[in-house]
C-alpha positions in Angstrom: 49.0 122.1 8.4 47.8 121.3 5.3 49.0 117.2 6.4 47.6 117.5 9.1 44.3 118.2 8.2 44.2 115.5 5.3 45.5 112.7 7.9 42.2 113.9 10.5 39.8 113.9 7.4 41.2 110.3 6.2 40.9 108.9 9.9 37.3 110.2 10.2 35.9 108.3 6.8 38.4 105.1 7.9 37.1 105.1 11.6 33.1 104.0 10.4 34.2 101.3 8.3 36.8 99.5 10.8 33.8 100.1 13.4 31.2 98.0 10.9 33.8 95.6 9.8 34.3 94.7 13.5 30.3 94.1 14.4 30.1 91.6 11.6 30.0 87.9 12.9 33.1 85.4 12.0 33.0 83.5 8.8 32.2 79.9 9.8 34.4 77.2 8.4 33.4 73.9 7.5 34.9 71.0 9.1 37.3 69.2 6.9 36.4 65.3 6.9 39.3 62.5 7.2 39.1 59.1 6.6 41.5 56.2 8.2 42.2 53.2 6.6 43.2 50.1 8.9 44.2 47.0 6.7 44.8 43.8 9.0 45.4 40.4 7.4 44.6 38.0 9.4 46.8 34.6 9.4 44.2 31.6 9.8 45.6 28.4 11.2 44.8 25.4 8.4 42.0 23.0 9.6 43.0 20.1 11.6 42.1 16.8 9.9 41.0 15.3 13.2 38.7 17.8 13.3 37.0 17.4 10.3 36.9 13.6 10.2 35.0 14.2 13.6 32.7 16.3 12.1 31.4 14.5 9.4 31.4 11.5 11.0 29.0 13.2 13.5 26.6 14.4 10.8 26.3 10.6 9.1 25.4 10.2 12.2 22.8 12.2 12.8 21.2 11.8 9.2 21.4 7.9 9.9 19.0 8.6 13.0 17.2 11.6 12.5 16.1 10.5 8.7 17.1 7.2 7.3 16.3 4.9 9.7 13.3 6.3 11.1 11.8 6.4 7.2 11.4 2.5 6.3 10.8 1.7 9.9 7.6 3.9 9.7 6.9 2.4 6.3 7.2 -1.3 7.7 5.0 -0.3 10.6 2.4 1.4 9.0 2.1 -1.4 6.3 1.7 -3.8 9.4 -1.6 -1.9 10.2 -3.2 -3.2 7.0 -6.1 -6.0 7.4 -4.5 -9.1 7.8 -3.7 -10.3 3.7 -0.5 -12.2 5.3 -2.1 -15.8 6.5 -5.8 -15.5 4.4 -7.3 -14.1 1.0 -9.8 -12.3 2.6 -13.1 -13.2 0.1 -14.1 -8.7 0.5 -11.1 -8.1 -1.6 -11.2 -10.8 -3.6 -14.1 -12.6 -5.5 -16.8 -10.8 -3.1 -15.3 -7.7 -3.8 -18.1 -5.6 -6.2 -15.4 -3.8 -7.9 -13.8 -7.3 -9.1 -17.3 -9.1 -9.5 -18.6 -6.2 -11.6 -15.2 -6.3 -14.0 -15.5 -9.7 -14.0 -19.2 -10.0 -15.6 -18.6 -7.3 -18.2 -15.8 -9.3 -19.1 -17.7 -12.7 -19.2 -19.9 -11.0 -21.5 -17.3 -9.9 -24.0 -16.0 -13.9 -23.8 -19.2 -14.9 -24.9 -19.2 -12.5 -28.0 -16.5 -13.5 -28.4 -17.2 -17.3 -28.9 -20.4 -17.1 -30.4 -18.7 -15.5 -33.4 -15.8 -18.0 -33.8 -18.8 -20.8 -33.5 -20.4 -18.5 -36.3 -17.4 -18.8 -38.3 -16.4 -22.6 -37.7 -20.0 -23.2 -38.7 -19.9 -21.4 -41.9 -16.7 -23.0 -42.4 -17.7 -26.4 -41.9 -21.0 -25.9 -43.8 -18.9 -24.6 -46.9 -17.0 -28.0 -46.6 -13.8 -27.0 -45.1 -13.0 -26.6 -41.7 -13.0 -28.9 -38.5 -16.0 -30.1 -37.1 -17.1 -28.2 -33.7 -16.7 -30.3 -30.3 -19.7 -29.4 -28.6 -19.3 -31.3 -26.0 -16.1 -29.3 -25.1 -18.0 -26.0 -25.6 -20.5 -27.0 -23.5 -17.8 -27.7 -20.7 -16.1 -24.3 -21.2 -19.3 -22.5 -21.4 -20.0 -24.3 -17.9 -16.4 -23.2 -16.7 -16.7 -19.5 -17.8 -20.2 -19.1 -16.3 -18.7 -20.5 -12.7 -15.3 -18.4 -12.7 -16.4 -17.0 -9.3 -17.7 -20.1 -8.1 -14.3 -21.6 -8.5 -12.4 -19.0 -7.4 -15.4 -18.8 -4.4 -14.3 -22.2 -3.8 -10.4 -22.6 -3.9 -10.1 -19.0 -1.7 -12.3 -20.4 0.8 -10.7 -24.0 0.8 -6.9 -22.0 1.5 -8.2 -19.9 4.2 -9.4 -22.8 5.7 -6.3 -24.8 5.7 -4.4 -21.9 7.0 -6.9 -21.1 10.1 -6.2 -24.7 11.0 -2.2 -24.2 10.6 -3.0 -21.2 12.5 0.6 -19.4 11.9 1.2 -16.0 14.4 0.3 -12.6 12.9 3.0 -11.1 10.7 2.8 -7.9 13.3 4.1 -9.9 15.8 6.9 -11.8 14.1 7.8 -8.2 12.7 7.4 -5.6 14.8 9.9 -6.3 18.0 12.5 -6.3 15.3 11.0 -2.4 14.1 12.4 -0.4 16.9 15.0 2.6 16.7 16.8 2.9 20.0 16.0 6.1 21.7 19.4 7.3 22.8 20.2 10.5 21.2 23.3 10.6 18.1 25.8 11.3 20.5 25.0 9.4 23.4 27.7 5.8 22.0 26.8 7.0 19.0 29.5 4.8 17.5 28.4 1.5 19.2 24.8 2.9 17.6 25.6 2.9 14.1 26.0 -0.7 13.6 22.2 -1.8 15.0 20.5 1.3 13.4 22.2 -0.2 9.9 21.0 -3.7 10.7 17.5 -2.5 11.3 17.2 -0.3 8.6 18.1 -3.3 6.6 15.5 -5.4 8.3 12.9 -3.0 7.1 13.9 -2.6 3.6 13.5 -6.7 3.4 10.2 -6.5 5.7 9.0 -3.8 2.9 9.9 -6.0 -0.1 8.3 -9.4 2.0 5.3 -7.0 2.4 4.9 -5.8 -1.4 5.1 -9.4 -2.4 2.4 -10.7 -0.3 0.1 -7.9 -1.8 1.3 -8.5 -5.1 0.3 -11.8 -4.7 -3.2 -10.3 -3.9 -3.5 -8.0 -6.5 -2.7 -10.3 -9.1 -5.4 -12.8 -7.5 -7.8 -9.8 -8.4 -6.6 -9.9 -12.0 -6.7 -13.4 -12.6 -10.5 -13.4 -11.0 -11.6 -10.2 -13.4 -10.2 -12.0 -16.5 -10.9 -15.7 -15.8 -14.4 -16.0 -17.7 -11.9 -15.2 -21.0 -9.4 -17.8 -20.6 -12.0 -20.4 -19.6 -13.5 -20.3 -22.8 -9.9 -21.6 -24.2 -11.1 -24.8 -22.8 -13.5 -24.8 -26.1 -11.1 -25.2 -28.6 -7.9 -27.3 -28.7 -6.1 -24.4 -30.1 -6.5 -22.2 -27.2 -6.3 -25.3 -24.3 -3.1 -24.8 -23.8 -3.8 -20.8 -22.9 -6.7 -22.0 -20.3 -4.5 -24.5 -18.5 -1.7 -22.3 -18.1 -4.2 -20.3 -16.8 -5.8 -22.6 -14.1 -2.1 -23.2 -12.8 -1.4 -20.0 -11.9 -4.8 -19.2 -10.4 -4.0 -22.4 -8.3 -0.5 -21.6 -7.4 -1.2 -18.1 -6.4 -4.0 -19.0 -4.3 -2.4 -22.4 -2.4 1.2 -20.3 -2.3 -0.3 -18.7 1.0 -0.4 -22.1 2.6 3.2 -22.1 2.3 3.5 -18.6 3.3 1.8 -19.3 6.4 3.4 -22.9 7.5 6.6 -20.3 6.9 5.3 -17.9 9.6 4.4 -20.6 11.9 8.0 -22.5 11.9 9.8 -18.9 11.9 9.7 -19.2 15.5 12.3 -22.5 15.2 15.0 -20.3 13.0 14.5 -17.2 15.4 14.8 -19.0 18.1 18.5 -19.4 17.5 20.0 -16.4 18.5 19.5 -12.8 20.3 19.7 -9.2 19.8 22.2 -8.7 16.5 22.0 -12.7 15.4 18.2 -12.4 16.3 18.1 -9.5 13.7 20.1 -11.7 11.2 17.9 -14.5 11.5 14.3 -12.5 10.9 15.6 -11.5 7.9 16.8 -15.2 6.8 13.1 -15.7 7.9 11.3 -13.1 5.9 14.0 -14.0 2.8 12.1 -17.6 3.0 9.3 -16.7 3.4 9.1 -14.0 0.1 10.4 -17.1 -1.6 8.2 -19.3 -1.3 5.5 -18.6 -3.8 7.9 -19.0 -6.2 7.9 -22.5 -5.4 4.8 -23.3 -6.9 6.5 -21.7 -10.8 8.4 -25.1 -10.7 5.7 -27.2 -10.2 3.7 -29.1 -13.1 1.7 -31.6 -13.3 2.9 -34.9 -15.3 1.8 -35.2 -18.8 1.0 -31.6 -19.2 2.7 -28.7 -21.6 2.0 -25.4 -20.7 2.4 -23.8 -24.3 3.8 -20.7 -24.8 1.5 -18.3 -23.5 1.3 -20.4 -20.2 4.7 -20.7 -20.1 5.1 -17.0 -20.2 1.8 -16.3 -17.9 4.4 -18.2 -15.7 7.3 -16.9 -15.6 5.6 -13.0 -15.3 3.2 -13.8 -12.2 4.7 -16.6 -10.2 8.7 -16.0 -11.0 8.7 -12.2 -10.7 6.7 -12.3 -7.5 9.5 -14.0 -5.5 11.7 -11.0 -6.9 
């Protein structure tokens, strides 16, 4: 009984706490995370040469159209659309021009300091009893010669465009420009049968550039020899300093009556282009503008008989009218 009783007392403190264990919710267990690793290698075929060479050969290609040719094309053309410095020396950007007749007097002026202190000294000099006596009839001519350095240079501009209005040679635009045109077929429309004429043209250009820059070198240098002509006049005043002024006055003279045979250039170009079409054609216009950048440098051989240049007319020389044809 005794066991009994201790078994119902044991089942009625046991029976509260399974009922309350029961009512309590389920413990919630986190997901466990897995990660799959999938490793592939991948077997690339090697690149097919063909392939390649096809490849690059299409972007020469395209950089040859799309960048190099177009570039001195549009430099030749736009250069065409100066004023027209090919076939005269037009007198506004020459000895008109206020610019060059303004540098010009300030550096007449300096001349004339400049030779009323050596006739100072040579007087001084002579009145001392040493010295040479001064040739004032010599001064007075190179006096006379300074004072008109525009008049001259008025004179001989005026005289060459004349002579080249009667040659009357065609416009450099339109012995240029027909040859300054990129095909418009796209790079791979025959883009093989392409490559040949777009490198012949871009060629052309490059020459037609370098024909251009000489032509306005010759005009620049026209500017510079009118600014600075009073100076060398004056060498005229001493025998010392004759040899500087003559070298001078040949220059001026070849750089100015070059054009002449710059323009009788343009107007037989049409005989030489007239030999041949579309590739030959191309080959010929640049024989043509070849000639034609050459012939200033014509006049750098020619002197007159009896007459030295010295050294500094000699060099004057070889600088201006050599270097020009370069």
């Amino acid at each position: 009984m005794k066991r009994l009783a201790l078994a119902f007392v044991l089942g009625l403190l046991v029976a509260p706490a399974l009922t309350f264990a029961q009512s309590l919710p389920a413990p919630v267990v986190p997901p466990i995370e897995t990660h799959t690793t999938v490793t592939q290698q991948l077997v690339a075929p090697p690149p097919d040469p063909k392939v390649v060479s096809e490849s690059a050969v299409e972007s020469s290609q395209a950089i040859l159209v799309q960048i190099i040719a177009p570039t001195p094309v549009q430099w030749a053309n736009g250069m065409l659309g100066l004023p027209d410095v090919w076939r005269t020396t037009p007198p506004d950007l020459s000895y008109n021009n206020p610019t060059i007749r303004g540098l010009a007097e300030q550096i007449r002026l300096a001349a004339f300091v400049l030779i009323a202190l050596a006739v100072f000294g040579m007087g001084a000099s002579h009145a001392m009893g040493g010295g040479q006596p001064m040739r004032w009839g010599r001064l007075f001519a190179a006096v006379v010669l300074s004072v008109g350095n525009l008049v001259w240079w008025q004179i001989g501009i005026d005289i060459n465009n004349a002579i080249n209005t009667v040659i009357s040679a065609p416009d450099m635009a339109g012995l240029l420009k027909p040859q300054l045109q990129l095909p418009t077929a796209s790079p791979t429309d025959a883009a093989a049968s392409a490559v040949p004429a777009l490198l012949l043209i871009v060629v052309y250009a490059v020459v037609a550039l370098l024909t251009l820059f000489t032509l306005l070198m010759r005009l620049g240098l026209i500017d510079v020899l009118i600014a600075c002509g009073s100076l060398f006049l004056l060498g005229f005043a001493l025998e010392q300093t004759e040899s500087w002024a003559m070298g001078y006055v040949r220059v001026a003279a070849g750089l100015v009556f070059s054009q002449v045979l710059i323009v009788i250039g343009l107007k037989t170009a049409s005989v030489i282009s007239s030999l041949g079409t579309g590739v030959v054609g191309v080959l010929l216009g640049i024989v043509v503008l070849l000639l034609i950048r050459g012939l200033p440098g014509l006049l750098s051989g020619m002197q007159m008989p009896g007459t030295h240049a010295g050294v500094i007319g000699r060099l004057i020389q070889f600088a201006v009218l050599k270097r020009i044809a370069r």
